[in-house]
ZAMARGU-4260 file (C-alpha; in steps of 0.2 Angstrom, whole numbers, plus 5000, padded with zeros to 4 digits):
<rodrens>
0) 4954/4801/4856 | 4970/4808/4865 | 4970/4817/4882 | 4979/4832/4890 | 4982/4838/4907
5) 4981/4856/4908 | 4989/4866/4925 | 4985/4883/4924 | 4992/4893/4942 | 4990/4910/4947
10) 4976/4922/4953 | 4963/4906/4951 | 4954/4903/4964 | 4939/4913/4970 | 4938/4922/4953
15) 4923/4909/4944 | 4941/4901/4933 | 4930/4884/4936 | 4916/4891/4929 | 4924/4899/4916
20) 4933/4883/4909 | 4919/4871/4908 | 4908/4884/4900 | 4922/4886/4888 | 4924/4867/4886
25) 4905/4865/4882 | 4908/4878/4869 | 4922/4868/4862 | 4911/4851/4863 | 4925/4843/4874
30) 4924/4831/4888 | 4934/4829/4902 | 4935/4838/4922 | 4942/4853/4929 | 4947/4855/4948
35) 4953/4869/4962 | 4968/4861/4968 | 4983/4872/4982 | 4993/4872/4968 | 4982/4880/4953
40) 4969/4875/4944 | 4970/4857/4932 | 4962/4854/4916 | 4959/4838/4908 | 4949/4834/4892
45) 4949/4822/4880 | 4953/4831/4861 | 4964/4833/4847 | 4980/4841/4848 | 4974/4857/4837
50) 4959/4857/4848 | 4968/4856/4865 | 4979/4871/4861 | 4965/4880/4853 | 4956/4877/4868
55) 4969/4884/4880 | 4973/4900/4871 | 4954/4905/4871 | 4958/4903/4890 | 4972/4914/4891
60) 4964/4927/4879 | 4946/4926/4887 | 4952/4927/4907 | 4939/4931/4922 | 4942/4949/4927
65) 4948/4946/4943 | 4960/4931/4936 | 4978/4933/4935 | 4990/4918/4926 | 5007/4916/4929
70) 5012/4899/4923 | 5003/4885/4910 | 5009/4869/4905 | 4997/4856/4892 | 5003/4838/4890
75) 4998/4824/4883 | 4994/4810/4896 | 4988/4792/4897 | 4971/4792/4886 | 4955/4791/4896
80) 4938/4791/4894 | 4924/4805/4898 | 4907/4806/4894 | 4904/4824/4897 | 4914/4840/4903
85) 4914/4842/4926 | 4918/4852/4938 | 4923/4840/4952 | 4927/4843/4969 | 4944/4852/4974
90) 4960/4844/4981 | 4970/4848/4992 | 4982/4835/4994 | 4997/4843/4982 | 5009/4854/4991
95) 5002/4874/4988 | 5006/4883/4974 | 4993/4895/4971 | 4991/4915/4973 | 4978/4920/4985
100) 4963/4932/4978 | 4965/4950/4984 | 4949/4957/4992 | 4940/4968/4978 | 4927/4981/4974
105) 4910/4978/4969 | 4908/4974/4952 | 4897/4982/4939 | 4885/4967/4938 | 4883/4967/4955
110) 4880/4987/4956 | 4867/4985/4941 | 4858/4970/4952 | 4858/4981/4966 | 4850/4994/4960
115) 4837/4985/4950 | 4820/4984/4959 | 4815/4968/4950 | 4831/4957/4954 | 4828/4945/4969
120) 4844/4956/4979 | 4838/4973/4975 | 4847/4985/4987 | 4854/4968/4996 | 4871/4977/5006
125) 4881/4962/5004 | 4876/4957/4985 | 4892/4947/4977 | 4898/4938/4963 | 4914/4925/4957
130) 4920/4943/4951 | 4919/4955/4967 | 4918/4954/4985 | 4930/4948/5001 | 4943/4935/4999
135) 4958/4936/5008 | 4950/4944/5024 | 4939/4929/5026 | 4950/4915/5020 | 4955/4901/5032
140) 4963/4888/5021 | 4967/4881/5003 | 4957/4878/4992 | 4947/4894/4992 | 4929/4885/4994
145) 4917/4890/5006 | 4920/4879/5021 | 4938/4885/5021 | 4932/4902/5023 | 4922/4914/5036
150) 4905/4911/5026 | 4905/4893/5030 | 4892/4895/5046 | 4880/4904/5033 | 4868/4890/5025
155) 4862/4895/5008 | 4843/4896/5005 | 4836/4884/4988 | 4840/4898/4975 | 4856/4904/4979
160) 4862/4885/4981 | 4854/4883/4962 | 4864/4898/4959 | 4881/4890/4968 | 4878/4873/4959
165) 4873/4879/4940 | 4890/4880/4928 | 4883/4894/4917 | 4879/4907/4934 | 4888/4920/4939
170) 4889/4914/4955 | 4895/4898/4953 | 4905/4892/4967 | 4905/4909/4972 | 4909/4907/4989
175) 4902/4923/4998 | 4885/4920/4991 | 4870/4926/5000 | 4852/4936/4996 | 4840/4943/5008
180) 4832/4924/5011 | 4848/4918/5018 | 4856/4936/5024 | 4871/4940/5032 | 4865/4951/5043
185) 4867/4969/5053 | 4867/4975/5069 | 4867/4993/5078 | 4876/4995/5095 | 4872/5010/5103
190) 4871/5016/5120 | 4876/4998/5127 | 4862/4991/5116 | 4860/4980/5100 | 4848/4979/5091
195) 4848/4964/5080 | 4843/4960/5063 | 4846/4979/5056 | 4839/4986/5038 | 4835/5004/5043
200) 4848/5012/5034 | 4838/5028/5033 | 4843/5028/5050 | 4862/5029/5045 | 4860/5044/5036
205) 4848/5054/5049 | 4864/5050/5061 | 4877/5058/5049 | 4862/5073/5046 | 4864/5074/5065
210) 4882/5076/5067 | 4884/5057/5075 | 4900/5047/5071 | 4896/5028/5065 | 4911/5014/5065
215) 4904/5007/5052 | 4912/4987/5047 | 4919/4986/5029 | 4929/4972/5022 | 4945/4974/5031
220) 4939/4982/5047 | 4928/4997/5057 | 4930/5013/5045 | 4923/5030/5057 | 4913/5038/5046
225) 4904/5056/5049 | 4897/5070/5039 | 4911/5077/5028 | 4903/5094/5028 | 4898/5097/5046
230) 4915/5106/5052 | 4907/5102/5071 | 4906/5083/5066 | 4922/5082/5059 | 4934/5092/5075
235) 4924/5079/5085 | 4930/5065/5077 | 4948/5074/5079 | 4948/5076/5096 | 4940/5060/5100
240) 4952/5050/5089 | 4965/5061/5096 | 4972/5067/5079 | 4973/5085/5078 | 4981/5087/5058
245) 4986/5071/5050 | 4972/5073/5035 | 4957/5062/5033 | 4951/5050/5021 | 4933/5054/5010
250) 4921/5042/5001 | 4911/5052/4988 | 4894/5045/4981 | 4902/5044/4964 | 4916/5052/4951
255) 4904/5065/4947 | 4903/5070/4966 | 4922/5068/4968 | 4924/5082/4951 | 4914/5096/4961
260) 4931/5097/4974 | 4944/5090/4965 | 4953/5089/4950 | 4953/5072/4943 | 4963/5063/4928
265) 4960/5048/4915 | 4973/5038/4929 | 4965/5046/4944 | 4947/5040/4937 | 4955/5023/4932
270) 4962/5022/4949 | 4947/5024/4957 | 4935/5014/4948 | 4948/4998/4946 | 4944/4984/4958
275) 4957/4987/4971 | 4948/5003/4975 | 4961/5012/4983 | 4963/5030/4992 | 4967/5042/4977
280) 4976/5059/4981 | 4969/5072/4970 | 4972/5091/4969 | 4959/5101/4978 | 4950/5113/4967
285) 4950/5133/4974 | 4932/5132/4976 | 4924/5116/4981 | 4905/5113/4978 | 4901/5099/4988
290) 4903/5113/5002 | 4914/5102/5012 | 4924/5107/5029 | 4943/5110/5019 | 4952/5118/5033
295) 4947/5102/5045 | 4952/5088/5033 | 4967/5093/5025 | 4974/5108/5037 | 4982/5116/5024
300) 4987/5105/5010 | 4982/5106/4996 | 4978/5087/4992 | 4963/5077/4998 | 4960/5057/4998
305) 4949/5052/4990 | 4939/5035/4985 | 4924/5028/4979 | 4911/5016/4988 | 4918/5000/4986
310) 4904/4986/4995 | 4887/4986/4991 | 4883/4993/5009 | 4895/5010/5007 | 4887/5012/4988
315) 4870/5012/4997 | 4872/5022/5010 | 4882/5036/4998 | 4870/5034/4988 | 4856/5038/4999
320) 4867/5051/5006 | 4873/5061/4991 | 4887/5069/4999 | 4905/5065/5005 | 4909/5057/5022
325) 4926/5054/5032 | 4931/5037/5029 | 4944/5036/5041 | 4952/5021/5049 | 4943/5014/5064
330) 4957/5013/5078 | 4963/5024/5090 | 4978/5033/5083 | 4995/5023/5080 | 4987/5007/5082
335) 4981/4993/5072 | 4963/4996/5063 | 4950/4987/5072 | 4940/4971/5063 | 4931/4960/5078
340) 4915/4967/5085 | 4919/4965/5102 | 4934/4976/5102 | 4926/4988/5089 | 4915/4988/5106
345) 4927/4989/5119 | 4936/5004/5111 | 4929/5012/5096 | 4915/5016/5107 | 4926/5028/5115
350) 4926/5038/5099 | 4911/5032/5089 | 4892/5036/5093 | 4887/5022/5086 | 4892/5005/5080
355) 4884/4998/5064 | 4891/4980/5065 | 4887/4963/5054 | 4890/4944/5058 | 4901/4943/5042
360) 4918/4938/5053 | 4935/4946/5049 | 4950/4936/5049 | 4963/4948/5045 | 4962/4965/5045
365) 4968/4978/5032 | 4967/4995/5028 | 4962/5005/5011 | 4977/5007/5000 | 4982/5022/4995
370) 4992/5031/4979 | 4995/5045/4970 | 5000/5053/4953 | 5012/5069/4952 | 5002/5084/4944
375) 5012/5085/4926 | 5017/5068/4923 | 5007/5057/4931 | 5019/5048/4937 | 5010/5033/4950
380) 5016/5034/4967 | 5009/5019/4978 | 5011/5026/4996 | 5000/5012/5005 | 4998/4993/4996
385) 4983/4985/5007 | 4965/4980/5002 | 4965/4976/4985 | 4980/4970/4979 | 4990/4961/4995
390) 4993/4947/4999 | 5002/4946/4982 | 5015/4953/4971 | 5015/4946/4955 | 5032/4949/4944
395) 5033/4935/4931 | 5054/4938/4927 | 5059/4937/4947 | 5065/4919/4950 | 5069/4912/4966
400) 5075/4897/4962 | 5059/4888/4973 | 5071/4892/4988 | 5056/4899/5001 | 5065/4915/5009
405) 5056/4927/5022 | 5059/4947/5023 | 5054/4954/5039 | 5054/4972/5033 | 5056/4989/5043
410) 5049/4998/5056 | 5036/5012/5054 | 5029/5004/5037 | 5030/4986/5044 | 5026/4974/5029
415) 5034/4954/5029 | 5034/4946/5015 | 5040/4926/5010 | 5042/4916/4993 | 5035/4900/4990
420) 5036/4892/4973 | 5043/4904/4965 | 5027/4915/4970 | 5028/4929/4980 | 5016/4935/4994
425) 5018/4953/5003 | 5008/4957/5018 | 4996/4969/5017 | 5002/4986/5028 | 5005/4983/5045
430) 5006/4998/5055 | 5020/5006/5065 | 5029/4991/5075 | 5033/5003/5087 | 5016/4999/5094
435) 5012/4985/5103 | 4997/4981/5094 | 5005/4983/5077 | 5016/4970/5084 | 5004/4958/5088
440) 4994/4962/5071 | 5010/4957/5062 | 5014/4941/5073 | 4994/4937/5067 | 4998/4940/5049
445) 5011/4930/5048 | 5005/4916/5058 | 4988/4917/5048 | 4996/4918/5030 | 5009/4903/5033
450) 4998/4893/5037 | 4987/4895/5022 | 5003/4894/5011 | 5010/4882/5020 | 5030/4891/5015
455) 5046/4880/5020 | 5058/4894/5025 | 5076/4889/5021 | 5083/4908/5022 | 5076/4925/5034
460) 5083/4942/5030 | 5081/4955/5040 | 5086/4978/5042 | 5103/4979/5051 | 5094/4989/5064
465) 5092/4978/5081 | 5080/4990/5087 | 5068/4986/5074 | 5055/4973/5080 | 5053/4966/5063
470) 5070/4961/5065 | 5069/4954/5083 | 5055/4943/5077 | 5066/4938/5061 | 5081/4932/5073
475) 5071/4924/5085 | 5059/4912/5071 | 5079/4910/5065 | 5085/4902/5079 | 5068/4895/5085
480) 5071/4884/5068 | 5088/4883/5067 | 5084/4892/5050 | 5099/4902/5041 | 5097/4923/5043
485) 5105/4935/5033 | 5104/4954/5035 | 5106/4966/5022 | 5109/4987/5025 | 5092/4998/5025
490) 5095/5008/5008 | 5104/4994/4999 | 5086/4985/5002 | 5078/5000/4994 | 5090/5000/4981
495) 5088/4981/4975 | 5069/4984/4976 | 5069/4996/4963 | 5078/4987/4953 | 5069/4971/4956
500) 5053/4981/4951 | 5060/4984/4935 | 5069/4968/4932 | 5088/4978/4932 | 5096/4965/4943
505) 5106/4955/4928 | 5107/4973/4920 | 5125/4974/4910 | 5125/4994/4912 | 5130/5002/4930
510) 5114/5011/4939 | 5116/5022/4951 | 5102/5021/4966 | 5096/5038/4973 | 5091/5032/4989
515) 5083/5045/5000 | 5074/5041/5018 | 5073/5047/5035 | 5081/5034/5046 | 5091/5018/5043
520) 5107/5010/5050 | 5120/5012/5041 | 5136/5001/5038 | 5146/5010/5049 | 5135/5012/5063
525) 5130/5030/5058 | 5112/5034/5052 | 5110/5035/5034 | 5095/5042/5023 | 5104/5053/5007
530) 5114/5039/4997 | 5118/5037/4981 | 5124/5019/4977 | 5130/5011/4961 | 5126/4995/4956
535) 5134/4983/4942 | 5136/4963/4943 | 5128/4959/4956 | 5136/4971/4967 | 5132/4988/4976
540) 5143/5000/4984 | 5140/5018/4991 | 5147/5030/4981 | 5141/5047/4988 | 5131/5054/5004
545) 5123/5072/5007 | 5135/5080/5022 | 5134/5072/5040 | 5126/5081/5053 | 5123/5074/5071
550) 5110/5063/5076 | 5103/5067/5093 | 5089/5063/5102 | 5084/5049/5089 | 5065/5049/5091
555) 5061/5065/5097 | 5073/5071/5083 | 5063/5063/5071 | 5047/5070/5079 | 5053/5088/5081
560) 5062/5095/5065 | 5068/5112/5074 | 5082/5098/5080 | 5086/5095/5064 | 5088/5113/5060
565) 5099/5115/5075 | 5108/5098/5071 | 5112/5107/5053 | 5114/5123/5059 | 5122/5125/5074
570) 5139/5131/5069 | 5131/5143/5060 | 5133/5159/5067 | 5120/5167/5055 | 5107/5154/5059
575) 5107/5157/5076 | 5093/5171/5076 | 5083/5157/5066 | 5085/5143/5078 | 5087/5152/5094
580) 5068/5157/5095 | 5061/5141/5093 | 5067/5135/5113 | 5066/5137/5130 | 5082/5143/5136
585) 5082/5127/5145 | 5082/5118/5129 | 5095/5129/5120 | 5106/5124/5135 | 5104/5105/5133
590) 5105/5103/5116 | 5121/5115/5113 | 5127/5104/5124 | 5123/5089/5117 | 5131/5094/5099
595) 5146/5099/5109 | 5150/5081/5112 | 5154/5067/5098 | 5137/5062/5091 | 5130/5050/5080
600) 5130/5056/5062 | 5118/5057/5049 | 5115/5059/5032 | 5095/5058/5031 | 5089/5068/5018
605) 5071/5067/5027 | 5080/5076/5042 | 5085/5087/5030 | 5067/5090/5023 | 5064/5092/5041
610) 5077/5104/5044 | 5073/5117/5031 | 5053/5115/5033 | 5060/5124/5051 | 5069/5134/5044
615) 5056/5141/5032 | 5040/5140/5037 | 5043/5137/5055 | 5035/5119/5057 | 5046/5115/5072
620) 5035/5097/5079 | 5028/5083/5070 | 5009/5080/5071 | 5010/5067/5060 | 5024/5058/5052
625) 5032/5068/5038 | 5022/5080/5040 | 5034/5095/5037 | 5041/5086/5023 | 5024/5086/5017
630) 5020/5105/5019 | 5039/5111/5011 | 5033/5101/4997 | 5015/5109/4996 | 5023/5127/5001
635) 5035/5123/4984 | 5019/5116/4972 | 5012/5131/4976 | 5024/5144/4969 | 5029/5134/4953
640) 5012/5134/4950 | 5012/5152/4947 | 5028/5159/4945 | 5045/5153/4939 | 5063/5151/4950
645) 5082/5142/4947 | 5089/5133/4959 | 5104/5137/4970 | 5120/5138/4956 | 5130/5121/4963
650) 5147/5123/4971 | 5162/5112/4971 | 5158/5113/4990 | 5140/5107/4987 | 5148/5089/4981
655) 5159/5088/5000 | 5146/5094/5010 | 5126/5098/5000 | 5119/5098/5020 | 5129/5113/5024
660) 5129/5120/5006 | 5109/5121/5006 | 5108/5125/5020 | 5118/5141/5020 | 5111/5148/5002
665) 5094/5148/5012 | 5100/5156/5025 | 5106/5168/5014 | 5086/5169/5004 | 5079/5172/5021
670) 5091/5187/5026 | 5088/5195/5008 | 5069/5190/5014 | 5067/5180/4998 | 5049/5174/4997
675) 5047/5158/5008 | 5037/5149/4994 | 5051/5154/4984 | 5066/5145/4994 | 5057/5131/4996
680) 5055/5130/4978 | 5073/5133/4975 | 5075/5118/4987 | 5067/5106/4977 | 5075/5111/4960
685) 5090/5112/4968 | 5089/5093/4972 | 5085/5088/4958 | 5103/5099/4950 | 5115/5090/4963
690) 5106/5073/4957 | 5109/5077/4939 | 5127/5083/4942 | 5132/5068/4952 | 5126/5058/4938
695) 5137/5067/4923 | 5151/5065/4936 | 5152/5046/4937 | 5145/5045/4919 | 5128/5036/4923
700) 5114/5031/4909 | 5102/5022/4922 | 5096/5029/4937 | 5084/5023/4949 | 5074/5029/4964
705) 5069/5023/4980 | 5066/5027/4999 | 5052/5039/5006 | 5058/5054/5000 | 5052/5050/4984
710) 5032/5051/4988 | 5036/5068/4985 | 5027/5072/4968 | 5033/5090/4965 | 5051/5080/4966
715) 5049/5068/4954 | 5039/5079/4940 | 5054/5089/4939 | 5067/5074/4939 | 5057/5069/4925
720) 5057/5088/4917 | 5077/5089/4920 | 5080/5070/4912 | 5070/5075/4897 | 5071/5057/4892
725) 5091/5059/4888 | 5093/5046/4903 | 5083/5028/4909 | 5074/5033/4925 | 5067/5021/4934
730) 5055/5022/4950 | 5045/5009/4959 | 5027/5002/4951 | 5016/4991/4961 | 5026/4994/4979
735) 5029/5008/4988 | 5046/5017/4990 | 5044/5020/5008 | 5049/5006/5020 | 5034/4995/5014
740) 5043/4992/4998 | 5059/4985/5008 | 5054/4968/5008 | 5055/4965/4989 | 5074/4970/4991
745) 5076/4958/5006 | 5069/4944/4997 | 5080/4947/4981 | 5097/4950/4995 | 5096/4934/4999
750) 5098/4925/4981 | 5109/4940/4973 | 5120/4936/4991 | 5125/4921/4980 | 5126/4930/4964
755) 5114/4917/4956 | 5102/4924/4941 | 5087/4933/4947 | 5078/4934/4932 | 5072/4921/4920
</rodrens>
């Protein structure tokens, strides 16, 4: 009888592939072993060649639904002799090559067991399976087996070890096993005061009944929860959080629930019931049902985010509910969500009545995801990549030549992300870097993820901008190992992401990159943020830039967006009645001043969001990043749902200077008093023109898009109305084309650097 080795890597451990084989292997009557090692899962069995193969592709066809393969090999090796089919114990001698298991939702089987009054974990709040549950939040090492992980100090009672040990249960070698006779457990802190051993969740609900705000600990960290449709309950948890409009996150009992406020798609619904189990961005319905508090969430815009109970103790408590809560991120705003008990004590306190806490430790904390589709389309937008899909990114043609690189990413949407044989891992979402404890939350990440993977960095890229403290961490882990750095420009980074995204690298064909942000270094020292790049053989050049302005004030420019009008519009005489009113006269003084002197420029398009959204509607100071951005666009979704409107006709002028050109047609609307609704409209469509024409004019077939600008959904439905398939559009898939989505582009810098193939 011959025999074959079989090495299967990818998503294939913590996702029951052992299990799976050796039932598979049974079925085919063969003998032989399979194994978790760091590098994938091997195979051996003693058949015939037919068999062998026959035998593999009923593994590839068949996969467990959390499994993900990447790359097989089968070879015929030195014959040897089993007596019957074993999973034996896992190695991890062989250097790591393996993709780490997301954390994921609760799956069906478990949600059926859960509510089944007859099954031995019947309404059990931490029921799991090979198929659902935690796993990169509690992983300490490779291989993924339960001493390597934060479930090691829990000892299984006599069934769930049977369970663990049996080949043909669900819940073989599924590490985060547990039942009611050997629990992980709950505890309330209230008052000072924990009560052990906790199992009174009728007491959850009397709290939300009440008003109360509970800090309740999920898979990735404290979520503050509250009673969506107590108004009272839900400006507390505002004012205690100290975050007056950035719009709140909701868990709904179910889809049915979600239906009665929101308007919800076959993506949407897939979205949500997938098992990443992400924040969904839905349109709100002009009359909601559920009677929940509108004005406090959202404060007027007209999307709410939205997600499904995704662990056994949020469907439970939902359940017994039956309305929506906030599900909002338990931290104080700005920083880092909170995971450990004793600082969720120390400081969620502060906001939180009470504390509903469990001995299930955290190692690395995450946040929900979050995404979107644009309302004709359905174009996905992924706007936050966290729990459920990091710390992977799985593209099968990017190659990286088994050379380990690490990208330090950006600033605000602080990701990192390395390469290790030829697999890629991106950080779940880090937080503004800005803030010390985002900062140390990335310096954990970091540490925590390489030494699970183990990566040998030969190459560091980093953002030209020094400021960034993703950059200053990059430079010194340079010299600190005398390890080669490179650094590559902001938008060229968004650009090469895109195009990485959608395997464009090695395209023959030009592309131009529309690459639109707020804020990033340019190459001559200048902030950029409304580029257009072409791309072809390897190389990237900047073709055109919306018209400079001056850049002052940096932050608070970037905070208050009646700068940017004044910034635009100061030598303007018409807009002077517009800008004037919104300073003091001290401030009028300063400024003027300021922009009477050489300046910085700019070309950041989300300056110039911010700029108009003054202009306009008068939305003069942040409270919330982009969140003026974020209203113009709502203000211009709402006209073009009901009426029609052209943009602004396109002047030779328009192509030396669109900043001043836009900027002076809507001075022009609001003297006529043109509907505000209206000219913002006429904004957007307006964009969308100038990007066609530019296109025509340098005679481009592929164009791609990338930067934050283009979470804006009204913007991309009508790029994809204006193409009308006639050109190949391209936008980012999996990653996000904020800052988060940098990374990607870094990584790929560092190999297109030496204009070697990308892609296999």
């Amino acid at each position: 009888m011959q025999t074959y080795h079989i090495h299967i890597k990818g998503v294939v451990q913590g996702v029951g592939f052992r299990p799976f084989v050796y039932q598979i292997a049974r079925r085919y009557h063969l003998t032989g072993w399979v194994n978790n090692t760091t590098d994938g899962v091997h195979i051996e069995i003693n058949a015939q060649k037919q068999y062998a193969q026959l035998f593999l592709e009923d593994i590839l066809k068949h996969l467990p639904p959390l499994a993900i393969v990447t790359e097989y090999s089968i070879k015929k090796v030195n014959s040897k002799y089993f007596d019957n089919f074993n999973i034996i114990e896992s190695k991890g001698k062989t250097q790591t090559n393996v993709l780490l298991t997301p954390d994921v939702a609760m799956c069906p089987d478990c949600r059926r067991e859960l509510y089944d009054i007859d099954n031995r974990r019947y309404k059990y709040p931490f029921i799991t399976c090979t198929n659902c549950g935690p796993r990169y939040s509690i992983i300490t090492a490779l291989p993924y087996d339960r001493p390597y992980t934060t479930m090691n100090k829990f000892e299984m009672c006599p069934v769930c070890k049977t369970e663990y040990e049996n080949p043909l249960e669900r819940r073989h070698f599924s590490q985060t096993n547990s039942c009611p006779d050997c629990p992980i457990e709950m505890q309330w802190y209230e008052n000072g005061k924990i009560t052990e051993h906790f199992t009174d969740l009728d007491k959850v609900i009397q709290y939300w009944n009440a008003g109360k705000i509970i800090a309740i600990k999920g898979i990735g960290g404290y979520l503050l929860t509250c009673d969506a449709t107590n108004a009272d309950a839900v400006k507390t948890l505002r004012q205690r959080k100290q975050r007056p409009n950035k719009p709140f996150a909701l868990m709904y009992p179910s889809l049915i629930s979600i239906e009665k406020d929101a308007v919800i798609n076959g993506k949407e619904r897939k979205e949500l019931q997938s098992i990443h189990s992400p924040i969904v961005l839905l349109q709100l319905k002009k009359q909601q049902t559920s009677l929940i508090a509108t004005k406090e969430i959202i404060k007027n815009l007209g999307r709410i985010g939205v997600m499904l109970p995704y662990t056994p103790l949020y469907d439970l408590l939902l359940n017994k509910f039956g309305k929506p809560i906030i599900a909002t991120s338990g931290n104080m705003t700005g920083s880092t969500i909170i995971y450990d008990d004793q600082t969720a004590i120390d400081y969620l306190t502060q906001i939180a009545d009470v504390l509903l806490m469990n001995n299930r430790d955290i190692v690395i904390p995450q946040d929900d995801g979050l995404v979107q589709f644009t309302t004709k389309h359905r174009q996905k937008i992924v706007l936050r990549r966290s729990r459920g899909k990091a710390p992977i990114y799985i593209n099968p043609e990017l190659s990286f030549k088994n050379k380990d690189i690490l990208a330090t990413g950006g600033m605000l949407k602080s990701v990192f992300a390395f390469t290790h044989q030829n697999n890629i891992f991106i950080s779940q979402f880090l937080g503004n870097t800005e803030n010390y404890e985002a900062q140390n939350n990335y310096e954990k990440t970091f540490k925590h993820l390489s030494k699970i993977i183990k990566p040998d960095i030969k190459i560091i890229v980093t953002d030209k901008h020094p400021g960034y403290f993703a950059t200053e961490f990059g430079k010194k882990y340079a010299q600190k190992n005398s390890i080669k750095h490179d650094e590559i420009q902001h938008h060229k980074a968004h650009f090469l992401s895109v195009l990485a995204e959608n395997n464009l690298l090695d395209n023959q064909d030009k592309i131009l990159g529309i690459i639109w942000d707020g804020t990033g270094l340019g190459d001559d020292g200048n902030i950029w943020g409304g580029e257009f790049f072409s791309y072809q053989k390897h190389n990237i050049k900047r073709l055109h830039h919306i018209g400079e302005f001056d850049f002052i004030v940096a932050d608070k420019m970037v905070k208050e967006p009646r700068i940017s009008a004044l910034a635009i519009g100061h030598k303007l005489e018409v807009a002077q009645k517009y800008l004037q009113p919104k300073f003091t006269n001290v401030e009028w003084q300063i400024y003027n001043k300021m922009l009477s002197k050489p300046q910085l420029k700019s070309t950041s398009m989300g300056r110039l969001f911010d700029g108009i959204a003054s202009l306009i509607f008068g939305y003069d100071k942040h409270n919330f990043e982009a969140e003026a951005s974020m209203k113009l666009e709502w203000q211009a979704t709402r006209f073009l749902n009901k009426k029609q409107t052209k943009g602004y006709q396109l002047t030779p002028y328009a192509f030396e200077n669109f900043t001043a050109f836009i900027f002076e047609q809507i001075l022009n609307d609001l003297d006529k008093q043109i509907n505000n609704q209206e000219i913002a409209a006429k904004f957007h469509l307006t964009l969308v023109d100038y990007i066609w024409q530019i296109a025509e004019k340098y005679k481009f077939e592929y164009l791609a898009f990338s930067g934050g600008v283009f979470q804006n959904a009204l913007l991309i439905d009508l790029l994809i109305d204006m193409n009308n398939k006639r050109k190949k559009i391209y936008f980012h898939k999996e990653l996000s084309p904020n800052d988060e989505g940098l990374v990607l582009g870094q990584l790929v810098s560092a190999i297109n650097k030496y204009k070697d193939t990308i892609l296999k």
